[in-house]
Each structure stands twice: as structure tokens, then as C-alpha cells.
TORTI-701855 format. One record per residue: x, y, z of N, C-alpha, C in turn; residue number from 1; residue in one letter. Coordinates in pm, 1 decimal. Example, Ala and Ser with C-alpha at 12.3 -4.5 7.8 and 13.67 -1.06 7.14 Angstrom:
<rs>
{{1319.0, -569.0, 780.0}, {1230.0, -450.0, 780.0}, {1320.0, -330.0, 780.0}, 1, "A"} {{1285.0, -225.0, 708.0}, {1367.0, -106.0, 714.0}, {1290.0, 3.0, 787.0}, 2, "S"} 
</rs>
This chain:
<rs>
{{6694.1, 11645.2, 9014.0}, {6709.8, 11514.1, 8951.7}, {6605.7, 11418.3, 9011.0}, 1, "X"} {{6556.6, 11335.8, 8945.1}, {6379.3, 11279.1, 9009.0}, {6487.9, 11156.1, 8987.5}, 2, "X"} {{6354.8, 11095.9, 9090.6}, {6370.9, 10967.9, 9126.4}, {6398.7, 10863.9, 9009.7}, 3, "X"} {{6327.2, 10859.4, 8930.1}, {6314.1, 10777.6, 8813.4}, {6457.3, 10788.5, 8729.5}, 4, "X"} {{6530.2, 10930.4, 8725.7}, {6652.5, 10902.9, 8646.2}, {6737.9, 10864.0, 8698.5}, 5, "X"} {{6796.4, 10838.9, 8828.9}, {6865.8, 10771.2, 8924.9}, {6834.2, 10575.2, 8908.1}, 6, "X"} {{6716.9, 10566.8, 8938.1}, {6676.2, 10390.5, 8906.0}, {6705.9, 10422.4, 8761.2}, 7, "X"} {{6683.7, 10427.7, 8673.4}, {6712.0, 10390.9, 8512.0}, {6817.5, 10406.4, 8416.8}, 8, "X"} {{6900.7, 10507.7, 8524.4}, {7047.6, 10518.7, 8495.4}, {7133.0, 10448.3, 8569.1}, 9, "X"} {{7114.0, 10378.1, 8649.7}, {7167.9, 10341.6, 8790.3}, {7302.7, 10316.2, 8766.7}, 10, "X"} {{7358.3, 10221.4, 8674.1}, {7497.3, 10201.5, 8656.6}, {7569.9, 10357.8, 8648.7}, 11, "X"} {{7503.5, 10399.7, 8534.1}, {7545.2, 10495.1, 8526.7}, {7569.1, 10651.6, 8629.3}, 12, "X"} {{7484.7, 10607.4, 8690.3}, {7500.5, 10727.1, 8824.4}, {7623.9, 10677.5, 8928.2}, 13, "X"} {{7626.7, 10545.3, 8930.6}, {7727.7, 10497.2, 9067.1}, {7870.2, 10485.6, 8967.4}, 14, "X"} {{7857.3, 10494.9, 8840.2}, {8012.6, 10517.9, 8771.0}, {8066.3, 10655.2, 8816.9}, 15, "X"} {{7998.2, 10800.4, 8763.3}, {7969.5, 10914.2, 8842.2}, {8036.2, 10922.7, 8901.7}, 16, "X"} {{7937.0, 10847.6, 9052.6}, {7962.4, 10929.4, 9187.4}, {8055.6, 10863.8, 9231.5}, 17, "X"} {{8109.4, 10729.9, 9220.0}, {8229.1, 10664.8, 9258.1}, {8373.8, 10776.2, 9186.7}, 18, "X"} {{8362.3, 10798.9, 9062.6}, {8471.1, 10846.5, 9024.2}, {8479.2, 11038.7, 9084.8}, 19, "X"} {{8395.3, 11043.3, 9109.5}, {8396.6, 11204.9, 9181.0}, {8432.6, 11185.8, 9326.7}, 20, "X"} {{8369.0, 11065.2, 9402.3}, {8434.7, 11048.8, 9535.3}, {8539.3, 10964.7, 9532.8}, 21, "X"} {{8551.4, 10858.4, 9486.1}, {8719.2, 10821.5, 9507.3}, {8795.5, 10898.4, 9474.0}, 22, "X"} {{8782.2, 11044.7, 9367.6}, {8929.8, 11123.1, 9288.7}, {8937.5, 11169.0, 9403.5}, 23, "X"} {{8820.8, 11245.3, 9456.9}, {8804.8, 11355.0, 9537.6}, {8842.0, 11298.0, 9701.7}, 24, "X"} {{8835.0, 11165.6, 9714.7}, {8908.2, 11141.3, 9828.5}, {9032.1, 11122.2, 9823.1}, 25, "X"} {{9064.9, 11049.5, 9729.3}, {9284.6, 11049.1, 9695.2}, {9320.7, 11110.5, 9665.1}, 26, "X"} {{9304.8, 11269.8, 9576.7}, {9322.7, 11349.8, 9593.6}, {9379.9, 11426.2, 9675.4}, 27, "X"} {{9242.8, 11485.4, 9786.5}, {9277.0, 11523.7, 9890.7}, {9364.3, 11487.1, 10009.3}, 28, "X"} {{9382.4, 11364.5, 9984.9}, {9436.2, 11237.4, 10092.1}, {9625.5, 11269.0, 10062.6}, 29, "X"} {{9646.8, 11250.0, 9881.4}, {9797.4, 11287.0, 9851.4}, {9801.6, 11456.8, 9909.7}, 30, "X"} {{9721.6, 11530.3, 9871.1}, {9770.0, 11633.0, 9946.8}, {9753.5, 11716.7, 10067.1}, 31, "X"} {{9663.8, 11618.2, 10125.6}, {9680.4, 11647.9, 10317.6}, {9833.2, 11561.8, 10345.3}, 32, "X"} {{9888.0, 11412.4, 10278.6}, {10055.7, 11383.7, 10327.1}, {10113.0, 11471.5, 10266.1}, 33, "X"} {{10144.6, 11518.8, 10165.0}, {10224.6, 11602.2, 10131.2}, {10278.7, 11757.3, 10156.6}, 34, "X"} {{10163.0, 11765.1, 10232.4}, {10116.3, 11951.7, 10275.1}, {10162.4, 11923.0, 10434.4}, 35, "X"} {{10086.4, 11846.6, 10477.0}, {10048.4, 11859.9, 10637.8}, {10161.9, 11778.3, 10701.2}, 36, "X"} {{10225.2, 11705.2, 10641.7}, {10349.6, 11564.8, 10666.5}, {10456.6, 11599.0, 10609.6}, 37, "X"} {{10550.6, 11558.1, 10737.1}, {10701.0, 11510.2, 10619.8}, {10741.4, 11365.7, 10665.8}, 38, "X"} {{10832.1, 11296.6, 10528.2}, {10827.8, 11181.3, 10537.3}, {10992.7, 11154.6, 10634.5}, 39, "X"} {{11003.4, 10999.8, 10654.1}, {11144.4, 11002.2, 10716.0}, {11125.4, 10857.8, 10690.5}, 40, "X"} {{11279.0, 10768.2, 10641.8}, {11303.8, 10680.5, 10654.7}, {11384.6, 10595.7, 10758.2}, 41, "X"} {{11263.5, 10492.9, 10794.0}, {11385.1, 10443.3, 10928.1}, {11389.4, 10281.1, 10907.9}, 42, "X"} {{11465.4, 10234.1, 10964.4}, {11485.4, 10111.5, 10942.0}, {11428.6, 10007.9, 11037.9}, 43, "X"} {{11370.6, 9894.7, 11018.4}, {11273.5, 9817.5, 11071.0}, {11334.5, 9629.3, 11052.1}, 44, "X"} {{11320.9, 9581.9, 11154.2}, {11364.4, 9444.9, 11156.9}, {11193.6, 9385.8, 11154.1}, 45, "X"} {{11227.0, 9291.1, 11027.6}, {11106.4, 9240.6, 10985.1}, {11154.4, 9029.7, 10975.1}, 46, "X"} {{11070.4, 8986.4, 11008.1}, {11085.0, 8816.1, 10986.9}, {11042.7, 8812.5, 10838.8}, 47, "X"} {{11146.7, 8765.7, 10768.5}, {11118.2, 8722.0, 10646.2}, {11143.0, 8577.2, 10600.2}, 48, "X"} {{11073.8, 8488.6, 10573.0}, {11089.2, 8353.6, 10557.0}, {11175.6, 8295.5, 10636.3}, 49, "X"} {{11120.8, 8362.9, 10776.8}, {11191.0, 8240.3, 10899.3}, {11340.9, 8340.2, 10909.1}, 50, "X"} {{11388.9, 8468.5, 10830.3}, {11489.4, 8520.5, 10887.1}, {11496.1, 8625.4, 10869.8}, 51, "X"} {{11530.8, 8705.2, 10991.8}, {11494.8, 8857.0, 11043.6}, {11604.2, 8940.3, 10908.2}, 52, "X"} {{11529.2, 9010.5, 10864.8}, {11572.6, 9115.0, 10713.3}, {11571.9, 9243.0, 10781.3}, 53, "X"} {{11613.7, 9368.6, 10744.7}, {11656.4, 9509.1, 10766.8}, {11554.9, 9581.5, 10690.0}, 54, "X"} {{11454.7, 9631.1, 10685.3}, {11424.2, 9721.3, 10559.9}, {11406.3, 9834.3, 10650.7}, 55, "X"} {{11445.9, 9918.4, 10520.0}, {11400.3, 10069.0, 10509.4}, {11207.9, 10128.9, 10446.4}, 56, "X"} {{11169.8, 10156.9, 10591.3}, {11019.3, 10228.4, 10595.4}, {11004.4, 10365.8, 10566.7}, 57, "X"} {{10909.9, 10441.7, 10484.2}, {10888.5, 10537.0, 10527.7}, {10748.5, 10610.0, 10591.2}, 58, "X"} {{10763.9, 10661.6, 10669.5}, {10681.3, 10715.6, 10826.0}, {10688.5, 10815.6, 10777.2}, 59, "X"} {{10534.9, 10899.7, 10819.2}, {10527.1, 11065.4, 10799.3}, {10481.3, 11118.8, 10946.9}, 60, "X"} {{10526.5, 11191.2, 10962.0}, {10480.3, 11295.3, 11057.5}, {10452.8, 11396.7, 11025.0}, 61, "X"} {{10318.7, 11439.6, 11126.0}, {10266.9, 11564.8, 11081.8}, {10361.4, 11672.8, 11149.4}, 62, "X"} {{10336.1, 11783.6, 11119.1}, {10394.6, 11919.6, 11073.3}, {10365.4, 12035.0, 11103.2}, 63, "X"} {{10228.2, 12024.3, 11021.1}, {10162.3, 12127.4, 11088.7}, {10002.1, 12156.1, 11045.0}, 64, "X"} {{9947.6, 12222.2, 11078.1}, {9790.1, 12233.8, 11123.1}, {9755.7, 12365.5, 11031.9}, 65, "X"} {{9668.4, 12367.4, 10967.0}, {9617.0, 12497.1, 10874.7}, {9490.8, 12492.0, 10969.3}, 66, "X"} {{9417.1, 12620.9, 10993.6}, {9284.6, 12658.1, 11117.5}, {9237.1, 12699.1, 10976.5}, 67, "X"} {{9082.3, 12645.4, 10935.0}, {9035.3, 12699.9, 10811.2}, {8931.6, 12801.4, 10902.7}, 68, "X"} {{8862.6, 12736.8, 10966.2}, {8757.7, 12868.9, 11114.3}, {8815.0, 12837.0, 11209.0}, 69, "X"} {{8856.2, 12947.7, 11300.9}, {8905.4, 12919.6, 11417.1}, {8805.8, 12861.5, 11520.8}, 70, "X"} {{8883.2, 12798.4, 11638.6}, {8829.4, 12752.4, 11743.0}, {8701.5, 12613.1, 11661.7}, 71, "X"} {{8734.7, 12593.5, 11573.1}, {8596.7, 12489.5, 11497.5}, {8645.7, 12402.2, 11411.6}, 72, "X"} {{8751.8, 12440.0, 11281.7}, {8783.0, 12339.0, 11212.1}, {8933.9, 12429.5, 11142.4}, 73, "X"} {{9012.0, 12255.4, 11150.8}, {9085.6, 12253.1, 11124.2}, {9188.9, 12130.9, 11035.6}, 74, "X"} {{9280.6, 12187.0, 10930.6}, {9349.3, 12035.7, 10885.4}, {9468.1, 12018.6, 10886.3}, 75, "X"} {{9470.6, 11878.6, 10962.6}, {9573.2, 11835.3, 11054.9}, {9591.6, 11713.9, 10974.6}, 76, "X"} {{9703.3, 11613.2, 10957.9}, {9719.7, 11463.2, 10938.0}, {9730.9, 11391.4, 10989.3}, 77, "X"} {{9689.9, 11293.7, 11001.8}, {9635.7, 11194.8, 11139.2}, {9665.7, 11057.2, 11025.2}, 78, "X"} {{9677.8, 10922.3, 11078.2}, {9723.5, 10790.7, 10997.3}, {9643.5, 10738.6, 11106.7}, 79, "X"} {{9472.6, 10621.8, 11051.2}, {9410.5, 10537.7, 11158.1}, {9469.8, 10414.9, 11087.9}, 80, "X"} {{9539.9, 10318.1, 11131.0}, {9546.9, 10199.1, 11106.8}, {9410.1, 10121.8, 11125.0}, 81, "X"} {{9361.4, 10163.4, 11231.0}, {9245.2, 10108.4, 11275.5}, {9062.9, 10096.1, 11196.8}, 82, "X"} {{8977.5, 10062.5, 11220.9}, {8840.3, 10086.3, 11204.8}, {8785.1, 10236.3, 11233.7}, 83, "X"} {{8703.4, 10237.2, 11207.6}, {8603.9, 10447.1, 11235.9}, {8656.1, 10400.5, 11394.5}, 84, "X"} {{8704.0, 10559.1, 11420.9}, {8659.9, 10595.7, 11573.2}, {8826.9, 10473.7, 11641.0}, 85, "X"} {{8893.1, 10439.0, 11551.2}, {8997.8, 10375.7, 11610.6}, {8941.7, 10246.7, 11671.6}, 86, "X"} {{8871.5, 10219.3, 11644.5}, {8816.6, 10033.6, 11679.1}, {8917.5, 9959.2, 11640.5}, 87, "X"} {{8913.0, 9812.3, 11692.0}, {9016.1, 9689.2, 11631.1}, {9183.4, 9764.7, 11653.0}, 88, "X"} {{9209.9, 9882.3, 11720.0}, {9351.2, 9945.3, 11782.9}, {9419.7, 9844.9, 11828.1}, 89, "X"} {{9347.8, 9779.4, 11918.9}, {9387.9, 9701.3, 11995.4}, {9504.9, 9526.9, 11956.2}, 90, "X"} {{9428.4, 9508.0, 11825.4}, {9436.4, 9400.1, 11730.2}, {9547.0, 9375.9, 11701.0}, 91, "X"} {{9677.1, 9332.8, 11703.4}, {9793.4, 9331.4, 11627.6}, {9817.0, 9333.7, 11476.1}, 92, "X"} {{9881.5, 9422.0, 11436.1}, {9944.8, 9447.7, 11270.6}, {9849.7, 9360.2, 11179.9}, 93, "X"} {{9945.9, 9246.0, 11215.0}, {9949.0, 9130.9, 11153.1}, {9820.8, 9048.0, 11100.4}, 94, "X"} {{9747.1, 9099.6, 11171.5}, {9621.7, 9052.3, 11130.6}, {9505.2, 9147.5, 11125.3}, 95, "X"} {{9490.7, 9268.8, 11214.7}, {9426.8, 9392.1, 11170.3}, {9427.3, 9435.1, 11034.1}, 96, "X"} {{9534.7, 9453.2, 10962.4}, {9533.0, 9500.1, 10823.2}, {9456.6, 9394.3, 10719.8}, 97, "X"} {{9493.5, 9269.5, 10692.7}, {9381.5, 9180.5, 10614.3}, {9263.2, 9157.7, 10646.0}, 98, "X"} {{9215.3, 9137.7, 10857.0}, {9089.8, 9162.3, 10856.0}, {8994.8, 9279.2, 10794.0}, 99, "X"} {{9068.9, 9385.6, 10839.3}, {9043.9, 9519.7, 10806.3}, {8989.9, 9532.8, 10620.5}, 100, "X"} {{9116.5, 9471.7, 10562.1}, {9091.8, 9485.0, 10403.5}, {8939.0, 9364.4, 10347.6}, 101, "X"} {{8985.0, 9233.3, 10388.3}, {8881.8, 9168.9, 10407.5}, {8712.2, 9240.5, 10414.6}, 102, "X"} {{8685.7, 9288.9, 10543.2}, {8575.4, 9295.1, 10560.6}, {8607.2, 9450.6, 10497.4}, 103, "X"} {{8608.5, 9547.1, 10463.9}, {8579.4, 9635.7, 10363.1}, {8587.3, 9584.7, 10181.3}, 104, "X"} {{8628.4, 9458.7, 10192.1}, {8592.2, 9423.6, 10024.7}, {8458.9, 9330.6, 10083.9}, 105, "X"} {{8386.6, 9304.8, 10149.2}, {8273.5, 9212.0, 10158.4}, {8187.7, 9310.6, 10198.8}, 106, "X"} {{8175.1, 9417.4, 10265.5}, {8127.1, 9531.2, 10264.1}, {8068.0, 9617.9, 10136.9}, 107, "X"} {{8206.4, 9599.7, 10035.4}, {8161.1, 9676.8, 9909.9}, {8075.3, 9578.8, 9835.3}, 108, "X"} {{8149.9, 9431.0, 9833.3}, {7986.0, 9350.9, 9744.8}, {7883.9, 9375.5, 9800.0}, 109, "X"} {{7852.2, 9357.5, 9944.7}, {7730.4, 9330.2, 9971.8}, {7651.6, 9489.2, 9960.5}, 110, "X"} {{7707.8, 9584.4, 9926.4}, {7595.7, 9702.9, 9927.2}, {7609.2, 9716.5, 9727.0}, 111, "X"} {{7707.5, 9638.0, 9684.7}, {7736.3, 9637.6, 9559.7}, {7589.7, 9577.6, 9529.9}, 112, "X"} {{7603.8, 9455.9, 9562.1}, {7456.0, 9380.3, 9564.4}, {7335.5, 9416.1, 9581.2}, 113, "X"} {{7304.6, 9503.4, 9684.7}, {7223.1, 9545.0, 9750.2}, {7143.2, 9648.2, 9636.2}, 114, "X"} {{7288.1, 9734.9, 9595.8}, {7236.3, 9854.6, 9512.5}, {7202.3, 9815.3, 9353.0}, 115, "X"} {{7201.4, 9742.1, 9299.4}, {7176.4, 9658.3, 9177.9}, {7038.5, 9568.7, 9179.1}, 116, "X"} {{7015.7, 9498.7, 9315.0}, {6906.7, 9479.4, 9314.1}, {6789.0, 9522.5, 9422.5}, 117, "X"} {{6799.7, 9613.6, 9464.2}, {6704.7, 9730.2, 9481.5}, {6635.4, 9746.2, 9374.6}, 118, "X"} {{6464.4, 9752.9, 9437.9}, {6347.4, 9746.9, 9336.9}, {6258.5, 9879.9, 9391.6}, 119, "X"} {{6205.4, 9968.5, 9268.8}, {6134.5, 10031.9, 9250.3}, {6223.8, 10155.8, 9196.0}, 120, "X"} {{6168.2, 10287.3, 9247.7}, {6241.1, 10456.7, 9197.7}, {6288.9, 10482.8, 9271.9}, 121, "X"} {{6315.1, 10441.5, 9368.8}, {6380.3, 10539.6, 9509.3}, {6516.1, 10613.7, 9518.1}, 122, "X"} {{6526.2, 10666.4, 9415.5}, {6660.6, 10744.6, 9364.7}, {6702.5, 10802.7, 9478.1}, 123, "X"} {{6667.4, 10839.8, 9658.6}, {6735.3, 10869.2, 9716.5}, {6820.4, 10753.1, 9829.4}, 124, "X"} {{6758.2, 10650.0, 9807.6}, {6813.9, 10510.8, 9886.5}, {6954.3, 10478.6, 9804.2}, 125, "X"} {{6919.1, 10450.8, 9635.5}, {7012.7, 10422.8, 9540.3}, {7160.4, 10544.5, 9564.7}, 126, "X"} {{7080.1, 10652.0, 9546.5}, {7195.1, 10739.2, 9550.9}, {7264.7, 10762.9, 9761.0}, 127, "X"} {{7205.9, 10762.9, 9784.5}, {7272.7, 10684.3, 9935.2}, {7384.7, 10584.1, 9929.4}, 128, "X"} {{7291.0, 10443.7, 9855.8}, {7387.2, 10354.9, 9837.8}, {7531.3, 10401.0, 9759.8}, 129, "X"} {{7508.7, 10476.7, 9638.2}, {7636.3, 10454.6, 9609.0}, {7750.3, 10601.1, 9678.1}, 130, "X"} {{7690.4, 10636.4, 9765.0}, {7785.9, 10719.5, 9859.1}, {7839.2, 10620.8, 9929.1}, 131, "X"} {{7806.7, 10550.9, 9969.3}, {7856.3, 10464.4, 10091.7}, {7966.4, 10380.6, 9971.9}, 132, "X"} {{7921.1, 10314.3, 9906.6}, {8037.6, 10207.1, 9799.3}, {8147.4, 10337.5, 9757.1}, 133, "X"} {{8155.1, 10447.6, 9741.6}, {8204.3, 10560.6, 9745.5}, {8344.9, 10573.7, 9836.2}, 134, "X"} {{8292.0, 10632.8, 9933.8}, {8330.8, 10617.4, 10058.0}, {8425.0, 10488.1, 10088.0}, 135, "X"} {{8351.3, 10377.3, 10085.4}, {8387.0, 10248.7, 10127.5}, {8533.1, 10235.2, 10073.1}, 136, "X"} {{8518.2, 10285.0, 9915.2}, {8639.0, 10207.5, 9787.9}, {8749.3, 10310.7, 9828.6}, 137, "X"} {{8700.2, 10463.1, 9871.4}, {8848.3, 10545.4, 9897.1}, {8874.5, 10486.6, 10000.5}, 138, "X"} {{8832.1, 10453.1, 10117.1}, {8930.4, 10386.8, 10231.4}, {9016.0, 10293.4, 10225.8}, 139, "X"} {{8876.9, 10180.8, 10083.1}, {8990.2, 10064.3, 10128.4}, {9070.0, 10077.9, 10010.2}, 140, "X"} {{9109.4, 10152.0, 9913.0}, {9201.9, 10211.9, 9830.7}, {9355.8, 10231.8, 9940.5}, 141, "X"} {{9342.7, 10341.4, 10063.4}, {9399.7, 10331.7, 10173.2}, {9461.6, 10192.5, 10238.0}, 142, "X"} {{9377.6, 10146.8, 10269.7}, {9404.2, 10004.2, 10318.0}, {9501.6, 9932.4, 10278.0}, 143, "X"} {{9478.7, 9869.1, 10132.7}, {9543.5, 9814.8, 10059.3}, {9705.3, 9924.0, 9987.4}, 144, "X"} {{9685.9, 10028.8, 9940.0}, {9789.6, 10079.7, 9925.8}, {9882.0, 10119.4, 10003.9}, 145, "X"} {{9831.4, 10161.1, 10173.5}, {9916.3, 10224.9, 10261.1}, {9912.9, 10114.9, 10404.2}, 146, "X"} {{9813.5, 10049.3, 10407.1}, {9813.0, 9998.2, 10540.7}, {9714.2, 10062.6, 10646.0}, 147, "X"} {{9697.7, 10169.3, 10618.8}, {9632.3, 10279.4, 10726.0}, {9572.7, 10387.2, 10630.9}, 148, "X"} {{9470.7, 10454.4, 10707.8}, {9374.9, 10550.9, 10652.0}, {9431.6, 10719.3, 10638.2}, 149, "X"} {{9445.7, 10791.7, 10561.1}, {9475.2, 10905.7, 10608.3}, {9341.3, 10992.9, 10652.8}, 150, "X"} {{9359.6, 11081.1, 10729.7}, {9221.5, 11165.8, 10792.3}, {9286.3, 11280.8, 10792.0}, 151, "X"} {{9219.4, 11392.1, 10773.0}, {9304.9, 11552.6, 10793.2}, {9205.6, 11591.6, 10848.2}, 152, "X"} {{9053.5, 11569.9, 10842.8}, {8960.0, 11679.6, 10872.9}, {8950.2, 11707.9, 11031.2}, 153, "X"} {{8953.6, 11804.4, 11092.8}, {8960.2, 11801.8, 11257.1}, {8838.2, 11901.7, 11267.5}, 154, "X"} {{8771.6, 11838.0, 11334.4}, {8666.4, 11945.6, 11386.4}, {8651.6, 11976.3, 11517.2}, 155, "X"} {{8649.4, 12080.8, 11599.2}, {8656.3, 12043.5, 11731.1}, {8539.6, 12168.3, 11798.2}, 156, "X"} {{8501.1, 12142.3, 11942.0}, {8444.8, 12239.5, 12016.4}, {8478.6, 12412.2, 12080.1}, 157, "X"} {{8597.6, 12427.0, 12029.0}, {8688.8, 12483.8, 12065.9}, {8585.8, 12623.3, 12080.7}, 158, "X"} {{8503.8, 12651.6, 11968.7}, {8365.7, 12820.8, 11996.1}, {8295.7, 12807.2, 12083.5}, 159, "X"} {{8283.7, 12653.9, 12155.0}, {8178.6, 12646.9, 12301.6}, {8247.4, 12633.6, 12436.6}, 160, "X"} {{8363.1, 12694.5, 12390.5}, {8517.5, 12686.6, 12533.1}, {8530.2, 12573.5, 12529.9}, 161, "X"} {{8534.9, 12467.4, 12481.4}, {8580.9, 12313.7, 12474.6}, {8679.8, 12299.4, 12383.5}, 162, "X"} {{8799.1, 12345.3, 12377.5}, {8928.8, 12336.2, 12236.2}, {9011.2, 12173.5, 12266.2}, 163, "X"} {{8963.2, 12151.4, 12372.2}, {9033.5, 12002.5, 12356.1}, {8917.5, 11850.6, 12341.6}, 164, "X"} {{8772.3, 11912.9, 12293.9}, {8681.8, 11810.3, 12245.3}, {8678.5, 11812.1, 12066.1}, 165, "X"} {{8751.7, 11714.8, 12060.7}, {8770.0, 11718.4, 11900.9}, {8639.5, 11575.2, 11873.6}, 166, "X"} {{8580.3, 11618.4, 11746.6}, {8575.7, 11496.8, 11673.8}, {8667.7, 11401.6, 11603.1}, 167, "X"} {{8680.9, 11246.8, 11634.8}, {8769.1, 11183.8, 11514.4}, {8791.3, 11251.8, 11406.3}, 168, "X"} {{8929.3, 11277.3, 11399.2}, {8945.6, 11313.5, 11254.9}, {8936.3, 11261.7, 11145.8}, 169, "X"} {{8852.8, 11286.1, 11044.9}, {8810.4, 11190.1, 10931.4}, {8875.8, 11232.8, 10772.6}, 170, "X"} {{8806.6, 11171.2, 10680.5}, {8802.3, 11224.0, 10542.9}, {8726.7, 11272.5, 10447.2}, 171, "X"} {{8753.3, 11283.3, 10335.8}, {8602.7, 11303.5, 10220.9}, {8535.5, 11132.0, 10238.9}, 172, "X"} {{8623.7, 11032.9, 10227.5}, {8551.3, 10894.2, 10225.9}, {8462.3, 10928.5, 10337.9}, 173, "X"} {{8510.6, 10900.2, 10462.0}, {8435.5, 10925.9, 10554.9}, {8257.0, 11006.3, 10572.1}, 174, "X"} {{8303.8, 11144.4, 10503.4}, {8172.3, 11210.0, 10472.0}, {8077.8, 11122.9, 10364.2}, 175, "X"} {{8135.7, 11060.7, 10272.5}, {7999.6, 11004.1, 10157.4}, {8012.2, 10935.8, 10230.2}, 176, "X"} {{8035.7, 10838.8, 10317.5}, {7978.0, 10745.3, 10429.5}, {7862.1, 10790.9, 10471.9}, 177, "X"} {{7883.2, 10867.5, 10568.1}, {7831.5, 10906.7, 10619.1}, {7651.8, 10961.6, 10599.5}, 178, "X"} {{7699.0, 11055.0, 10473.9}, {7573.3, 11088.0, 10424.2}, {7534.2, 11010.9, 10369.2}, 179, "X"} {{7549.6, 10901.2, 10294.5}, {7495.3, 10801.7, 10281.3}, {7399.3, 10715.3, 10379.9}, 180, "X"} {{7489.2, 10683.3, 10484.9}, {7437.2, 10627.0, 10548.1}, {7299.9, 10688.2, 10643.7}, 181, "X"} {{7336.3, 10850.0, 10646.2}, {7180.4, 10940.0, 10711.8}, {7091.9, 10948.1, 10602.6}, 182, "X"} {{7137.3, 10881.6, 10459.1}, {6991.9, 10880.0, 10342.0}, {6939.6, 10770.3, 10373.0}, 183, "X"} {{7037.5, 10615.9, 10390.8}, {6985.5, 10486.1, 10402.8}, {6879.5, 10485.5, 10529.3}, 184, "X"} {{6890.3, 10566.1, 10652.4}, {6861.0, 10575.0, 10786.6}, {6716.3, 10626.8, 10741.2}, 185, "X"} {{6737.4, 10765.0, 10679.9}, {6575.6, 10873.4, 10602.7}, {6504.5, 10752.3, 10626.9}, 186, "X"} {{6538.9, 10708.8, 10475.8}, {6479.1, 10610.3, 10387.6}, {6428.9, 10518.8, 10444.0}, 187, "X"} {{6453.9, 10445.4, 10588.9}, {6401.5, 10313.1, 10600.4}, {6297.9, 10358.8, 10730.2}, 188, "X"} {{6310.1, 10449.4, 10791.5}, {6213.4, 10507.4, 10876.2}, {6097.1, 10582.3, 10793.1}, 189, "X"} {{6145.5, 10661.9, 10676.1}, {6023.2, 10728.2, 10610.1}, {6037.5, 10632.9, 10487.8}, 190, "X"} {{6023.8, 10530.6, 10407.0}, {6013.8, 10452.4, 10302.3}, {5878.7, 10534.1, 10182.1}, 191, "X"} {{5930.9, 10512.7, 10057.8}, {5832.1, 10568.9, 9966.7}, {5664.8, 10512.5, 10006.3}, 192, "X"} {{5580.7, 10623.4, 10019.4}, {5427.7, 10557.2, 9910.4}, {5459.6, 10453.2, 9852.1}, 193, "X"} {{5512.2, 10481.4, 9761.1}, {5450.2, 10323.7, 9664.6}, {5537.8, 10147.6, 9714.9}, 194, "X"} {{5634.5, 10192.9, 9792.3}, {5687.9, 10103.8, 9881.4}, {5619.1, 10063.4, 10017.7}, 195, "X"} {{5525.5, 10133.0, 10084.1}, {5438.7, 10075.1, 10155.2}, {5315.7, 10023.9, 10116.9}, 196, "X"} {{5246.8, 10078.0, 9966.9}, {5164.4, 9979.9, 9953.6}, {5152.4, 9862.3, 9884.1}, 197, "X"} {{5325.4, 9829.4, 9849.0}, {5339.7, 9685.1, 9851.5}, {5285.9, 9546.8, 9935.8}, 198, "X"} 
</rs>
């Protein structure tokens, strides 16, 4: 796929790849809770307009662990309330979750922006970009619907005798992040020809 049909389709490519990575992250997301979790309802004292109310929550716990390669990867269910890598942990409820939602909807305009007015062919920056708005929309899909992120993917050291050096466990969002973000990285260290002799 060349450069040129990526810039001239552009809407049309980030309709695409948004709807192949958001299915493909909620998707997977309903059935890493449903597979890997069971749910339980417990009851929670909450302040509601100045007076403490009873509700009934439901909490999942994981279960159990499928080894897809041993000693290397595995899927497990994990819930980050938090930022990548468990950042902002620290933060209380109460205001972690709207910061959190907040700056992942100002996140998605501004690369929303970014990727719309981006100038020239560079069909691999564009298509970068819309991994990342990708990525971005299944999390904060998460966010807003659950409060917290689901992650199943576990990867760990376990073939180099290290079984208790795991990577954060992540998601599919996570990955079009990601690769996105090692195209945006390519891209601005090696930038097109015809973008340097601007």
C-alpha cells in the first residue's frame, strides 16, 4: 500500500483502522473478563448527596492463567485503574478516573488534529497516527465504561531463568499504541526526502 493511498484516503483509512482496533480491542477485553474472571457482588458504602447509600458492586477476580508459550507468554486478567505502567496509582478514585478520562479525550483531539492536518504522502506517519487514536479510543472506551483498563497480555522472562520478571500486562489498545508510536519515533528521526527539502 504506497504512500499516496494512505494521504488521499486518509479519512477513510483511520475509519478502517479505528474500527478493526477498537472491535479487536473490546472484543478481546469482554473475553479475557469473561474467560480469565469471575464476577462477585459486594456491597459498598458510597456518599450520595451528603448521605452515605449501600450499593451493590460488581468486582472480578481473576481465575486463572492460560500459558500460550511457556516460560514467555501468557493470559492472565489484570484491572489498571491507573495510567501505562500503573502511574497516577497513587492519586485517589475520585479524581484519578476524570483526570484520567479527561486527558485521554484531549489526547485523542490533539493527534485527531494532528492527523488531519499533516501535510504531504507520508502514509507511514498518518498510518502511525491513526494506531495511536486506535489504541487511545479502546482504552478510553475502558475508562469511561468500567473505570479501569482491562490487560490480559503477560509476557514475562521466565526462558532466561527470570519467571518472576514480567512485563506490565497490557492489551491490543496498548500494542497499536505502541506501534504507532515506534512509526511516529521512525518517522521523525528518518523524515521523508521530500520533507527535508522543504
Amino acid at each position: 500500500m504506497s504512500d499516496n493511498f494512505i494521504s488521499q484516503h486518509r479519512l477513510g483509512w483511520l475509519i478502517v483502522v479505528l474500527f478493526i482496533g477498537i472491535s479487536a480491542d473490546q472484543i478481546t477485553k469482554v473475553w479475557a473478563q469473561s474467560t480469565l474472571a469471575e464476577s462477585y457482588r459486594v456491597s459498598e458504602e458510597m456518599m450520595v448527596d451528603g448521605v452515605t447509600k449501600t450499593i451493590e458492586k460488581e468486582i472480578y477476580y481473576p481465575i486463572k492463567v492460560i500459558t500460550l508459550v511457556p516460560n514467555f507468554f501468557n493470559l492472565m486478567y489484570k484491572e489498571n485503574p491507573a495510567a501505562a505502567f500503573s502511574l497516577t496509582r497513587s492519586i485517589p478514585e475520585w479524581f484519578r478516573r476524570p483526570m484520567l478520562v479527561t486527558v485521554s479525550v484531549l489526547a485523542t483531539i490533539f493527534f485527531l488534529f494532528w492527523y488531519f492536518r499533516a501535510k504531504g504522502n507520508d502514509g507511514l506517519l498518518l498510518a502511525s497516527f491513526s494506531f495511536i487514536l486506535s489504541g487511545a479510543m479502546g482504552n478510553l472506551a475502558d475508562r469511561i465504561r468500567l473505570g479501569y483498563v482491562i490487560d490480559f497480555l503477560d509476557v514475562h522472562a521466565g526462558s532466561l531463568g527470570l519467571p518472576h520478571w514480567h512485563w506490565p500486562t497490557f492489551n491490543i489498545a496498548d500494542s497499536f499504541i505502541v506501534i504507532g508510536a515506534i512509526g511516529v519515533i521512525f518517522r521523525t528521526i528518518w523524515p521523508l526526502k521530500e520533507e527535508i527539502k522543504q
